[in-house]
C-alpha positions in Angstrom: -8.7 -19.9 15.6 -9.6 -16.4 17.2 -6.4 -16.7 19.2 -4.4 -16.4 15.4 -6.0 -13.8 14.0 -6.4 -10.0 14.3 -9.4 -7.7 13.6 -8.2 -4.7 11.9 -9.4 -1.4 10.4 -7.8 0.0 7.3 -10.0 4.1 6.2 -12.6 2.5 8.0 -13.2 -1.2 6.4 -12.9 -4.1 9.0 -10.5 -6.9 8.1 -9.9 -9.9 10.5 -6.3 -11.7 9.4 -4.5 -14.6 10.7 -1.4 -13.8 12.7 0.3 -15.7 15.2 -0.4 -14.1 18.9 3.7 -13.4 19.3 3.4 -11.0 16.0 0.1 -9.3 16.9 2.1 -6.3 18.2 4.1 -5.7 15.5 1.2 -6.1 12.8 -0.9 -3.7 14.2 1.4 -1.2 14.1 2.1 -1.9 10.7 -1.4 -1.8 10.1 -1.2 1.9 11.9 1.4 3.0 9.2 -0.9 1.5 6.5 -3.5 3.5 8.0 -1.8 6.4 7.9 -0.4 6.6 4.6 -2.9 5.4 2.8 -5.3 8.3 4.8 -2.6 10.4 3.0 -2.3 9.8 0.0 -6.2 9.6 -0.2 -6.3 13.2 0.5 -3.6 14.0 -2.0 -4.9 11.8 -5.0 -8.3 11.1 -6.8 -7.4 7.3 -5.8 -9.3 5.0 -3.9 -9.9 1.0 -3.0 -7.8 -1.0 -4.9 -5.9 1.7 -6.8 -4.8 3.6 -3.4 -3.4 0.6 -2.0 -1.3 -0.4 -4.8 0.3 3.4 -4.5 0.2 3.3 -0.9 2.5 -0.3 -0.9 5.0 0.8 -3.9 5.4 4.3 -1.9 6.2 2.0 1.3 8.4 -0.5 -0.6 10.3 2.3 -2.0 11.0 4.2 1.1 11.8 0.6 2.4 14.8 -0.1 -0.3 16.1 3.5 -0.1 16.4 2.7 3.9 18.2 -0.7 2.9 20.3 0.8 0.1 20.8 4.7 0.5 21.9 6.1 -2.5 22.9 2.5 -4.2 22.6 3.4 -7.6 18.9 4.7 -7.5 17.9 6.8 -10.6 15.2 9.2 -9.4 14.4 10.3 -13.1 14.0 6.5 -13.9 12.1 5.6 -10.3 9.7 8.4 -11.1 9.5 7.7 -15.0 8.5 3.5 -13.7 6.3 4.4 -11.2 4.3 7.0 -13.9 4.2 4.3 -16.0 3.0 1.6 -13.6 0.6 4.4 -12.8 -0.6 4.3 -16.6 -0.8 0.5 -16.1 -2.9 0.5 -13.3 -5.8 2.8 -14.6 -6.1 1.5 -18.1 -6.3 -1.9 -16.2 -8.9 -0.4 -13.9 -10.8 1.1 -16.4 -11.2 -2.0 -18.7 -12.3 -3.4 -15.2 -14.8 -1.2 -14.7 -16.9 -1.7 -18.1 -17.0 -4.9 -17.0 -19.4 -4.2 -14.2 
């Protein structure tokens, strides 16, 4: 099984996941641009663990669809005005989260 999967580190936290040994190149450096932006917007924001992910992956996503579709109708006021809002979501469900523990 050690032959599919890939030891990792994302801001410092080991992770071992499966991946066939053809892909193992291209995951880790995907796992380098995860690094990296998530490092970044750790320093920029009050966020961390789950919270900083989440950001980190809608920030990729989004520069991902503006590469596949420049320009194709996006509404920055409304992209911006979602994401807030998904922010909103996020930390109310984090905090109800947290007074569980």
């Amino acid at each position: 099984m050690s032959g599919n999967t890939l030891d990792i580190k994302l801001l410092g936290k080991d992770y071992r996941v499966a991946c066939p040994p053809e892909e193992r190149e291209s995951l880790q450096a995907a796992v380098d641009l995860l690094d990296e932006r998530m490092g970044e917007m750790a320093t920029k924001s009050k966020s961390t663990g789950e919270r900083l992910a989440v950001m980190t992956a809608l920030n990729l996503a989004h520069e991902l669809l503006s590469q596949k579709n420049p320009g194709a109708g996006v509404d920055r006021y409304d992209l911006k005005r979602r994401i807030s809002a998904m922010e909103a979501r996020l930390d109310e469900a984090l905090a109800l989260q947290e007074k569980l523990f």
